[in-house]
N, C-alpha and C positions, 0 to 999 in steps of 0.2 A: 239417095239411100238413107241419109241420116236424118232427114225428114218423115220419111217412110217407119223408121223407126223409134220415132220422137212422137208420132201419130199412135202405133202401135202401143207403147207407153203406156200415153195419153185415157185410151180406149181400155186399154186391161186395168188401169186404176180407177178408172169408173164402176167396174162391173164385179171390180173384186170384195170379197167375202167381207163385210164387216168384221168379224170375229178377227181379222187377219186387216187387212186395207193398205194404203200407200207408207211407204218409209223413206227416210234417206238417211245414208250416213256421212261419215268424213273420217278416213283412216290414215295411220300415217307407221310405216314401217320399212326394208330395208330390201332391196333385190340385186341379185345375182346375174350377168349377161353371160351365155356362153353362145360366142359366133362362130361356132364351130370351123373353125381354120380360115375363117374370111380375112380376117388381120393376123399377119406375123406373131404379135404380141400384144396385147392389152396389158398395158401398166396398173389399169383400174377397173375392174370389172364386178366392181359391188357398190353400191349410192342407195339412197334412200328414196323413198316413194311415197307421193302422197296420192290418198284414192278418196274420190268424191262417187257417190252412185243415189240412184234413185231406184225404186222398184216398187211391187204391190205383192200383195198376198192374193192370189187366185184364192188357195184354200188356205187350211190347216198347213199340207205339205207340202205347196207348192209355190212359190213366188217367180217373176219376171224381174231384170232389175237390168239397169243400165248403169254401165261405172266407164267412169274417166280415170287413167292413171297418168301422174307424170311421172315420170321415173331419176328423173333430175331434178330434186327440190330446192338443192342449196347451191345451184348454178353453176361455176366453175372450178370449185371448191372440191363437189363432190359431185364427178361427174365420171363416167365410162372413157378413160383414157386408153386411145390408139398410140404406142411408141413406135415412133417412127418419125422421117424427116421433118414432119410435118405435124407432130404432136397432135392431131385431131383429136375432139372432141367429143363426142357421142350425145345427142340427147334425145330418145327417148320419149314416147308418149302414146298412151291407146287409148281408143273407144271399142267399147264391146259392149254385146246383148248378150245376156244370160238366162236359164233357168235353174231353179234350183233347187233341189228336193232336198225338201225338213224331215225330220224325226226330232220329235220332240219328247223329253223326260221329266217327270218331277213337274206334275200340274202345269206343263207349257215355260219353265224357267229354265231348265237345258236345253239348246237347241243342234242339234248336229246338224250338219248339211254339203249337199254336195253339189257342186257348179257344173255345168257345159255349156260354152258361149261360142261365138266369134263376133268378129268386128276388123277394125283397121286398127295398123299400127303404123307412126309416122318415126321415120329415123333420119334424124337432121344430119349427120354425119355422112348418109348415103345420099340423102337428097332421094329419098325415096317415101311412099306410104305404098302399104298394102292389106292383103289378107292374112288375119290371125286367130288360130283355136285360143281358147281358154277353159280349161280344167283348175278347178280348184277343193278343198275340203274346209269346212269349218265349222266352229264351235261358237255359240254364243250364250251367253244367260242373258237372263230378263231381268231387270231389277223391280220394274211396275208397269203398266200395262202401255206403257210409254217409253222408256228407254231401255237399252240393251248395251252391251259391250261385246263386241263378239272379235276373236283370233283364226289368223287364216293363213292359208297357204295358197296361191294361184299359179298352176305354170302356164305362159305364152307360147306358144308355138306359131313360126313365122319363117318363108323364105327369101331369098336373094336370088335373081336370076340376073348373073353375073353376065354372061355372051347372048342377052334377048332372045333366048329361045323359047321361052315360055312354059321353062323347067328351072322349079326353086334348084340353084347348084349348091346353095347354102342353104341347110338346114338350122338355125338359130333355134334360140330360149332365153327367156328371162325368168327367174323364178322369183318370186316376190313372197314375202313373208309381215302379216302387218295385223294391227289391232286398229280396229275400231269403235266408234262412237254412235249407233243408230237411234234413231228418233220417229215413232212410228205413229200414224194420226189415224 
């Protein structure tokens, strides 16, 4: 599957628009876990996130992009604490494909946008990976035809099937909040 879509990638930045073409960035900002009643108590359910992604501009208003998040940057320091006998640790980390529709302002130096993805999400704590949506909103400006900064917002949605019946019993979110640094060729 992650081949499949490393190919994909691959193929859309080839064919994409000049005007627009391949990017990557590197962001780094703060999220939020709600397991919704999976753990008694979470002691810590806010850490920081660091987000790598690559993508292309189809057009003007449309880009593909692939981002990695870990959501545990500073190891056990700042990590999603389970309270309980066992102080577990949570750590956190997706792969997602996205599309993401621009609107652009102000000669292409504002840019709004909106995310729809999925991908996997791995959770060290469950000893689990699986399937996760991704919705997100963002802003970025252009500085030169070449770098950008853009601020964002992405929720994960993901479940837990607790008694293997092949029905998430847990309905989970991570919500992430994070600025970044794009670099577009």
């Amino acid at each position: 599957m992650k081949f499949i879509l490393i190919i994909f990638l691959f193929f859309t930045s080839l064919l994409a628009d000049r005007d627009g073409g391949p990017y990557l960035g590197l962001g780094y900002g703060i999220s939020q876990y709600d397991d919704n009643g999976l753990y008694e108590n979470i002691t810590e359910n806010q850490s920081t996130a660091l987000i790598f992604y690559a993508g292309a501009y189809i057009n003007k208003h449309l880009s593909v992009e692939f981002n990695y998040v870990d959501f545990n940057t500073d190891g056990d320091k700042d990590t999603f604490v389970v309270k309980d006998d066992s102080k577990k640790m949570l750590t956190i980390s997706a792969s997602t494909i996205s599309t993401l529709a621009h609107y652009a302002f102000f000669d292409d130096k504002l840019d709004f946008y909106a995310r729809f993805g999925a991908g996997e999400i791995q959770q060290d704590g469950l000893e689990t990976e699986g399937f996760t949506m991704v919705y997100g909103v963002g802003m970025g400006y252009r500085f030169n035809n070449y770098t950008s900064i853009k601020f964002a917002y992405d929720n994960y949605q993901f479940g837990y099937d607790e008694n293997s019946d092949k029905s998430a019993d847990y309905r989970m979110q991570l919500h992430s909040i994070y600025t970044a640094l794009e670099i577009q060729f």
